[in-house]
C-alpha positions as CSV (number, residue, x, y, z in Angstrom):
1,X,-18.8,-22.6,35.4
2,X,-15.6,-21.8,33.3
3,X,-17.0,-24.3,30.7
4,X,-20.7,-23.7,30.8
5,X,-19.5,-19.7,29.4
6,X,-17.0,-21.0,27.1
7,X,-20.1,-23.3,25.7
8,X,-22.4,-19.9,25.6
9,X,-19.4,-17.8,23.6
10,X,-19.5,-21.2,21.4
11,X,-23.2,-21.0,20.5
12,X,-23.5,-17.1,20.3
13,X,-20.4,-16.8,18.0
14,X,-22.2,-20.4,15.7
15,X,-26.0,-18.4,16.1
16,X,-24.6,-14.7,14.2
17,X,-22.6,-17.2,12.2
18,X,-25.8,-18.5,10.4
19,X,-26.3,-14.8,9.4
20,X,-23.8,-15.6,6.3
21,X,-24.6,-17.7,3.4
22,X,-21.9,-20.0,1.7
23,X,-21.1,-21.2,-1.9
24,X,-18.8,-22.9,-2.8
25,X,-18.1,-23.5,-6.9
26,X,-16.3,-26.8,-8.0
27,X,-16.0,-29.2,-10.5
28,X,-18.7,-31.0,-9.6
29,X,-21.3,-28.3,-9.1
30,X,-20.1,-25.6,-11.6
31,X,-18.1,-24.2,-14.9
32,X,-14.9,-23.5,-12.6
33,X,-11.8,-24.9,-14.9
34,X,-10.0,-26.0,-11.6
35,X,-10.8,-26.3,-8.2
36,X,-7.1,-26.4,-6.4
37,X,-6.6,-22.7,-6.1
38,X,-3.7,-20.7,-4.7
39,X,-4.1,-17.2,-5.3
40,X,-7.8,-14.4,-6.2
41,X,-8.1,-10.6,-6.8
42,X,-11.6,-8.9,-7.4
43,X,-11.3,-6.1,-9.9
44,X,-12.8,-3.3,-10.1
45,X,-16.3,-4.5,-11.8
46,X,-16.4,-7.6,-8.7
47,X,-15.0,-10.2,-11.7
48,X,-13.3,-12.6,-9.8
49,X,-9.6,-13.6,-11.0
50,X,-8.2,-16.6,-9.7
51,X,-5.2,-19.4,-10.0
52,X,-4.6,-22.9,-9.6
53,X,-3.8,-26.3,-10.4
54,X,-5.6,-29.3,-12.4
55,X,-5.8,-32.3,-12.2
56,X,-2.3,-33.8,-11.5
57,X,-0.7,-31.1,-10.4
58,X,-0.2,-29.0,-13.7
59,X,-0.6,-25.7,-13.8
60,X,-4.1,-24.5,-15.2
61,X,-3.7,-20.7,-16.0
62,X,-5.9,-18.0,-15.2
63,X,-9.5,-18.4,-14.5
64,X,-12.6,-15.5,-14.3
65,X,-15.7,-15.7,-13.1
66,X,-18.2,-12.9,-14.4
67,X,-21.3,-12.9,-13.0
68,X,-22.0,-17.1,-13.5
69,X,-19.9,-17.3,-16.4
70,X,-16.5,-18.8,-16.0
71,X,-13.7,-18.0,-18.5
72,X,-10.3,-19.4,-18.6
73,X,-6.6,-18.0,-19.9
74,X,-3.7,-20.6,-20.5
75,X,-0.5,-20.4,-22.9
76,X,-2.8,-22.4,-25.6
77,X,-6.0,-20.0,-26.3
78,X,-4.5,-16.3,-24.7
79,X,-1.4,-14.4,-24.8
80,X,-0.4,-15.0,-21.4
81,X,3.4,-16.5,-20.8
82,X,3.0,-19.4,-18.2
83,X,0.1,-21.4,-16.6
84,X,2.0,-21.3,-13.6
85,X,0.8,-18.4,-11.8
86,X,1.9,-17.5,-8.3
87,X,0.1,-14.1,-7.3
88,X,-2.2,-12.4,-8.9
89,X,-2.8,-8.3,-8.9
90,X,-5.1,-5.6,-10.3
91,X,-4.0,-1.2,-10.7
92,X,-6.3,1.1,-10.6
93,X,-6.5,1.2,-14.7
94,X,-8.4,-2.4,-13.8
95,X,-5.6,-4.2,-15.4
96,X,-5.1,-7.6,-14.4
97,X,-1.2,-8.7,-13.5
98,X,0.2,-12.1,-13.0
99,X,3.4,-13.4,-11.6
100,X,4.8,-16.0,-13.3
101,X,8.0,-18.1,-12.4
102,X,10.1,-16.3,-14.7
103,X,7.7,-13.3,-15.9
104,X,4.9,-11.2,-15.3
105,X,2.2,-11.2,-18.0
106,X,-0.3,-8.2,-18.5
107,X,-3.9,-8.4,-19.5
108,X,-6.3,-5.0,-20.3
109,X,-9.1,-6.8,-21.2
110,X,-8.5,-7.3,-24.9
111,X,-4.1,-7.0,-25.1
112,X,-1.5,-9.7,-23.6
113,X,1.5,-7.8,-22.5
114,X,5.0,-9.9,-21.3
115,X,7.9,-9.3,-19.0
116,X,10.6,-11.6,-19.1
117,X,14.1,-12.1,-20.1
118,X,13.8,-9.7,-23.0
119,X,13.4,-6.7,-20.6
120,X,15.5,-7.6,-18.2
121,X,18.3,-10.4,-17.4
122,X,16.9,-11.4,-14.2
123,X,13.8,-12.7,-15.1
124,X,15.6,-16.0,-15.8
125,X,15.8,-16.2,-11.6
126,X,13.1,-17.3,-9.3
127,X,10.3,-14.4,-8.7
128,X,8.4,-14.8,-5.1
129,X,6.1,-11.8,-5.2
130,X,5.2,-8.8,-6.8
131,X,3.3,-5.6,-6.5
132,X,1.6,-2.0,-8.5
133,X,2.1,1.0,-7.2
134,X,-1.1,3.5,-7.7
135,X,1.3,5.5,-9.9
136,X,1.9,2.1,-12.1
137,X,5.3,1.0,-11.1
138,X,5.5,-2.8,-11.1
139,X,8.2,-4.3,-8.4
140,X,9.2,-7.8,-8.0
141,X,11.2,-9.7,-5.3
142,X,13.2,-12.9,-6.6
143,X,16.0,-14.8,-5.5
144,X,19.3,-15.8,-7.5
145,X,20.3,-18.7,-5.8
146,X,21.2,-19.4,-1.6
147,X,21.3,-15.4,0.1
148,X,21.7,-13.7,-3.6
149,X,17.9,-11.8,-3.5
150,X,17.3,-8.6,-5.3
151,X,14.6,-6.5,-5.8
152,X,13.4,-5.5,-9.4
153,X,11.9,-1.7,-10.2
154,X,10.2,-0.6,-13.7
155,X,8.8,3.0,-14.0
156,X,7.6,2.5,-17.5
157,X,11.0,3.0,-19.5
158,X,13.4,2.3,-16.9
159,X,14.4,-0.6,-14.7
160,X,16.1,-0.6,-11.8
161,X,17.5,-3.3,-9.6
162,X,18.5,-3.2,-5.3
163,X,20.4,-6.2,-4.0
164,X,22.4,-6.6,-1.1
165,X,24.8,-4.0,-1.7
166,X,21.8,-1.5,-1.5
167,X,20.4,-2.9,1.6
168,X,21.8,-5.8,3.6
169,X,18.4,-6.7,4.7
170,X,17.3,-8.1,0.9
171,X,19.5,-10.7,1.6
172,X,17.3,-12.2,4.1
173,X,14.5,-12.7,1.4
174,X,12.8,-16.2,0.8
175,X,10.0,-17.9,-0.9
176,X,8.2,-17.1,2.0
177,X,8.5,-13.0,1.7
178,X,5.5,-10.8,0.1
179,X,5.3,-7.2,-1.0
180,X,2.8,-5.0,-0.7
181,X,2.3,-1.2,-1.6
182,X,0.0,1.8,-0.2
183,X,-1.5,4.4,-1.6
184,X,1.3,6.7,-0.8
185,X,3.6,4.5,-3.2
186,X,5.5,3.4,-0.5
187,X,6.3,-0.4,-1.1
188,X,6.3,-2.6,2.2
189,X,8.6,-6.0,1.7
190,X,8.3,-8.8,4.6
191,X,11.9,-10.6,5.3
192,X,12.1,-13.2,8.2
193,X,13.0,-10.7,10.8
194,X,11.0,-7.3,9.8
195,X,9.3,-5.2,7.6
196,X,11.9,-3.2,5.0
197,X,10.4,-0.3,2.9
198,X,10.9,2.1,0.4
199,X,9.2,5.6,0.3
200,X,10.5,6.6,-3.0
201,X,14.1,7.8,-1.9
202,X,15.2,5.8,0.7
203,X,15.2,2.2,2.2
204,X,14.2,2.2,5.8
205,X,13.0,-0.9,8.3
206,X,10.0,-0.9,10.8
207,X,9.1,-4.2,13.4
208,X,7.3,-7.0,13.0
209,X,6.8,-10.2,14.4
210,X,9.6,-13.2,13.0
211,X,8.3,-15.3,10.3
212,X,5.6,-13.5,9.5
213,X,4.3,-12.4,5.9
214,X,2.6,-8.8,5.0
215,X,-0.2,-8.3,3.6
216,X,-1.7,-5.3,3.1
217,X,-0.9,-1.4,3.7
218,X,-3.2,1.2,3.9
219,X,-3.6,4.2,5.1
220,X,-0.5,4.2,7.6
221,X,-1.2,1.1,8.8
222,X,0.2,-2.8,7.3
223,X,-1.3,-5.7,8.0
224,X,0.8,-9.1,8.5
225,X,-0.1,-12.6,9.3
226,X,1.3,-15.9,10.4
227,X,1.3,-18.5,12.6
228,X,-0.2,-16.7,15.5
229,X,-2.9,-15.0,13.7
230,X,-3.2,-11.0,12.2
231,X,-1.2,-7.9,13.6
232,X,-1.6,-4.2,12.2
233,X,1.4,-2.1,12.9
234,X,0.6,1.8,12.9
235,X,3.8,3.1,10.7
236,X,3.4,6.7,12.5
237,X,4.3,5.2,16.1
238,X,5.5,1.9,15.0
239,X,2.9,0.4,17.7
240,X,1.9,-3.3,16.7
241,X,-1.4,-4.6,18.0
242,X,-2.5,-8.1,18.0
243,X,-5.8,-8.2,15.8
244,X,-7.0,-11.4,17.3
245,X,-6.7,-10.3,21.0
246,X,-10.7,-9.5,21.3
247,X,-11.8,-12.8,20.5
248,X,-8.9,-15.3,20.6
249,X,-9.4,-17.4,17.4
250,X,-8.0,-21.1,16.4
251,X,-4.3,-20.6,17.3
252,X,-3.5,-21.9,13.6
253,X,-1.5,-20.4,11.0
254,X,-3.3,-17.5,8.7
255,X,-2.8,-17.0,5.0
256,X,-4.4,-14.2,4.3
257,X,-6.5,-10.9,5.1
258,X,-8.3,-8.4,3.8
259,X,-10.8,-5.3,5.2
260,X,-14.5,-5.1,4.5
261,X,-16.6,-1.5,3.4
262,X,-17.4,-1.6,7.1
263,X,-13.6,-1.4,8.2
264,X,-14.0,-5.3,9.5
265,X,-10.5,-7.3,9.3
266,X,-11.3,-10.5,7.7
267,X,-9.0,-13.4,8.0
268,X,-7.9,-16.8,6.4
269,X,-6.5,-19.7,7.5
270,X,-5.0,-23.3,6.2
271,X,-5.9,-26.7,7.4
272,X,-3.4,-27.0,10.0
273,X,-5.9,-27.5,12.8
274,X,-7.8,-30.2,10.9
275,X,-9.8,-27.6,9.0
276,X,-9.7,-24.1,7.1
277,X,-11.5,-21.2,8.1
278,X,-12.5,-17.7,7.2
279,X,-13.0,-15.0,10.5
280,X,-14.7,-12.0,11.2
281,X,-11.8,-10.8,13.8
282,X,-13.6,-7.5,14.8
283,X,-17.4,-9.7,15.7
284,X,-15.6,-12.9,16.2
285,X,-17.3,-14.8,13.5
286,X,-15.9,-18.5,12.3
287,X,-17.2,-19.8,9.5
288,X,-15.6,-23.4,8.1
289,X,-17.0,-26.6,7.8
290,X,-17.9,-27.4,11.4
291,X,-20.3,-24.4,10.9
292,X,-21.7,-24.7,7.4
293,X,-21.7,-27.9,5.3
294,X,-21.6,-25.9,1.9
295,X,-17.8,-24.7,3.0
296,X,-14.9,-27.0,2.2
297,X,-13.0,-28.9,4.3
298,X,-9.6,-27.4,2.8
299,X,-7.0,-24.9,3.6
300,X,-7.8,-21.3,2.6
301,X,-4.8,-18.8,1.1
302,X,-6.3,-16.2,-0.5
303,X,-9.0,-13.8,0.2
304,X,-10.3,-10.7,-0.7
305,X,-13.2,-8.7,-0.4
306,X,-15.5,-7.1,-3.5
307,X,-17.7,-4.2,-3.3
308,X,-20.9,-5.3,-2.4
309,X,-18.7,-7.1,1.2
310,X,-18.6,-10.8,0.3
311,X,-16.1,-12.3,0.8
312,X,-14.4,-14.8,-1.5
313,X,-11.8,-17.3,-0.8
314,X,-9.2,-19.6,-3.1
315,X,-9.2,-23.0,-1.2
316,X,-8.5,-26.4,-2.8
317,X,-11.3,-27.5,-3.2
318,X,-13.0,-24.7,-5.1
319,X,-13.8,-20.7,-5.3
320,X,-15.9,-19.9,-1.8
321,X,-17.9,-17.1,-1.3
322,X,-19.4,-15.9,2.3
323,X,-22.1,-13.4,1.6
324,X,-24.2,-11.8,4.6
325,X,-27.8,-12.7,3.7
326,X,-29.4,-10.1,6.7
327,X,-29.0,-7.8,9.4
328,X,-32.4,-8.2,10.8
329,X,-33.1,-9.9,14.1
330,X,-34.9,-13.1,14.0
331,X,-38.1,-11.3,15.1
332,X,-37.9,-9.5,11.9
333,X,-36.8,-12.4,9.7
334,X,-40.3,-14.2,11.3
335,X,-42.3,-11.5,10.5
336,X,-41.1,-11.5,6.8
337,X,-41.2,-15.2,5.7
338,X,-44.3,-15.5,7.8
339,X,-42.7,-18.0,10.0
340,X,-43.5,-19.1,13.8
341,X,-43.1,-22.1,15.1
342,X,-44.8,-24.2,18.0
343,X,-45.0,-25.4,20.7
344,X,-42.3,-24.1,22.1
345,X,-41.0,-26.3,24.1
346,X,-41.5,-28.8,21.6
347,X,-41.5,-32.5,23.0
348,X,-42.1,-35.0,20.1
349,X,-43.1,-32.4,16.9
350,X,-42.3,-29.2,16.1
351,X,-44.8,-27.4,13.7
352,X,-43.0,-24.8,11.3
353,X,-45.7,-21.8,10.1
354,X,-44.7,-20.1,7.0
355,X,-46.6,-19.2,3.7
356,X,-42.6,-19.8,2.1
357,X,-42.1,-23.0,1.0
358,X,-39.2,-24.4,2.5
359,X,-36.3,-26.7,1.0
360,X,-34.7,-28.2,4.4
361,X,-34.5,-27.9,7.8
362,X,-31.4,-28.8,10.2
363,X,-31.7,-28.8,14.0
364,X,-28.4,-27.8,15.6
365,X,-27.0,-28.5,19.0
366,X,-25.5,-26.5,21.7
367,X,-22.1,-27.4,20.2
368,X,-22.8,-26.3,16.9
369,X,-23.4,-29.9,15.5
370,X,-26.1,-30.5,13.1
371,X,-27.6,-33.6,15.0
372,X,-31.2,-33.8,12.4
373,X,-31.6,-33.3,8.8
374,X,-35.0,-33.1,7.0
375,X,-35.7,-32.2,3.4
376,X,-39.5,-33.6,3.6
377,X,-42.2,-32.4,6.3
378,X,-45.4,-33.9,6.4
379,X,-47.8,-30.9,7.3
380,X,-44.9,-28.6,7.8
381,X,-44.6,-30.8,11.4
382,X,-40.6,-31.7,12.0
383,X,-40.0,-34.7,14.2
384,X,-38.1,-34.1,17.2
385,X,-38.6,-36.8,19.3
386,X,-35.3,-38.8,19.0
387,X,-33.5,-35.3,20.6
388,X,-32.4,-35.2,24.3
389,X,-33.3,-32.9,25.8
390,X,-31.8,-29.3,26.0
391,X,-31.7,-25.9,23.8
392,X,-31.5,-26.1,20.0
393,X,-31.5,-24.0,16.9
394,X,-34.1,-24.7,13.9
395,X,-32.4,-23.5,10.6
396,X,-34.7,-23.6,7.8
397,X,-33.5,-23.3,4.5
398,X,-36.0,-21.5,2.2
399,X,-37.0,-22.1,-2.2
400,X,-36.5,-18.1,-2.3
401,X,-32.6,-18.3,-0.7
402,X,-33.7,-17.2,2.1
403,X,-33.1,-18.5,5.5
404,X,-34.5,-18.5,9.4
405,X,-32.9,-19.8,12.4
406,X,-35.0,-19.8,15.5
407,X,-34.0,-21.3,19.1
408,X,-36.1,-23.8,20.4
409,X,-36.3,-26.3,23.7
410,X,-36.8,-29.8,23.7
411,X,-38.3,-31.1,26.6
């Protein structure tokens, strides 16, 4: 009984799944200058920033895609300093920020501005993470060889540096530590043991879970993530609550997170379950490529969310982007493409009724595998024959973008 509901949860979560529509642009199907990706931000007009590696392992810049064009920024045709980039940010100005091994470049749209050595001394060091305040303060977290870290601070004219000596806890950053900042100011660092802070005046420390890495504050609440999912911690009470409680995803390691116009906590994960994914925590929506075919089969570290809620992701094998294509039921879908199907049970054909012409249809299983494939059907009549018997979802893919899925029973 235990398995036959475990089997139902399966194929309820897979059916609201095929709600969402995935693309995914790479080499071979678009303009993208390099698939391999590591880090994205969304500005303010939905252009998509992103950063990765070419072939071979070199660095390849910074990449934009506007609309369906695809624009790229390297240390050859821009003014940026390096093609390494490590993170990626945007202020509210809609100036775009990158974090380079030993500088942080600026970019307005037209201008190239560069931070390195010439401003200050410890740009030479290795630089982990960075971060703009809403009132335009740049901070960056780097490390000067084995327990040496230090924090750097520029208001504008000044800068300002915190090592150990200002707080013993900056000693326990690593590669592996983020920053993040809210839209009080407040700038949240991760360390392996807890969150440090800094409000403006002082340094202070709140909990959170070893190992893991924050990732975004808001509105008295920071988000972290690591190897056993996505936590918020409420800063007022310093109460943490396990994100993934509700609907107990993969127990794999997550990357990233970000939150939706709806106030849904989306959530990325690497391959270290055989397969990336990107989640719906709050409806308990997977979506990888068990699920959809059109989703890589590759880690996922970055994602973020732009204003009209789709969700894009950097993975290695390309820019993804998860798109809801409708809220209405099936009955209503139907009723708009014009689509019934029969009979129903169905024991060697299926006929599919629909003025829409359709592209391809998939038949998939009570485990969510696709077990029949057609892009051809003779009088719109699918053969189903070959399937045992049991309950089944018809997908059909339409030439307007659209799509249905309907349940059906072969008998």
């Amino acid at each position: 009984m235990k398995k036959i509901y475990s089997l139902l949860i399966l194929f309820s979560l897979f059916f609201r799944a095929q709600n969402y529509q995935v693309q995914t642009f790479n080499l071979t199907n678009s303009l993208i200058p390099f698939q391999n990706l590591n880090d994205l931000v969304i500005d303010h007009t939905d252009n998509v920033w992103f950063s990765g590696q070419i072939s071979g392992g070199e660095w390849g810049g910074l990449g934009k895609k506007n609309g369906s064009q695809f624009s790229l920024y390297n240390t050859s045709n821009s003014g940026i300093s390096e093609n390494y980039i490590g993170q990626i940010r945007t202020d509210l100005a809609n100036t775009i920020w990158t974090l380079h091994q030993h500088s942080v470049s600026k970019f307005d749209g037209t201008n190239w501005t560069v931070f390195n050595t010439s401003n200050h001394p410890f740009f030479s060091k290795n630089l982990y993470s960075f971060t703009i305040t809403p009132n335009n303060e740049i901070w960056i977290l780097g490390e000067e060889g084995t327990a040496n870290s230090f924090v750097l601070r520029y208001n504008g004219s000044t800068w300002t540096k915190y090592d150990s000596n200002d707080y013993p806890l900056i000693s326990s950053i690593s590669w592996y530590s983020n920053m993040v900042a809210d839209e009080q100011n407040r700038v949240w660092i991760s360390v392996q043991q807890q969150l440090i802070y800094f409000d403006g005046n002082n340094w202070g420390t709140k909990p959170m879970a070893d190992g893991f890495k924050v990732i975004k504050a808001q509105q008295n609440k920071v988000y972290f993530v690591g190897s056993g999912g996505a936590y918020e911690l409420n800063v007022i009470n310093d109460v943490i609550t396990n994100l993934n409680q509700n609907c107990n995803p993969q127990n794999c390691a997550a990357s990233s997170l970000d939150i939706d116009n709806q106030g849904k906590v989306w959530l990325s994960q690497i391959a270290e379950c055989g397969e990336g994914s990107v989640q719906n925590i709050n409806d308990c929506i997977v979506l990888s490529n068990s699920q959809s075919a059109d989703f890589p089969l590759s880690s996922i570290y970055n994602i973020s969310v732009d204003s009209q809620n789709s969700v894009w992701a950097a993975s290695t094998l390309g820019l993804v982007k998860i798109s809801e294509q409708s809220t209405l039921s099936n009955q209503e879908i139907s009723s708009q493409n014009f689509v019934k199907i029969s009979p129903n049970p169905a024991e060697d054909f299926l006929c599919i009724l629909t003025k829409s012409k359709i592209n391809k249809v998939e038949v998939i299983d009570f485990s969510g595998r696709i077990v029949l494939k057609n892009s051809y059907l003779e009088d719109q009549k699918l053969d189903v024959s070959t399937l045992v018997k049991g309950n089944y979802l018809l997908k059909i893919k339409f030439e307007n973008n659209l799509e249905n899925t309907l349940p059906f029973i072969k008998k």
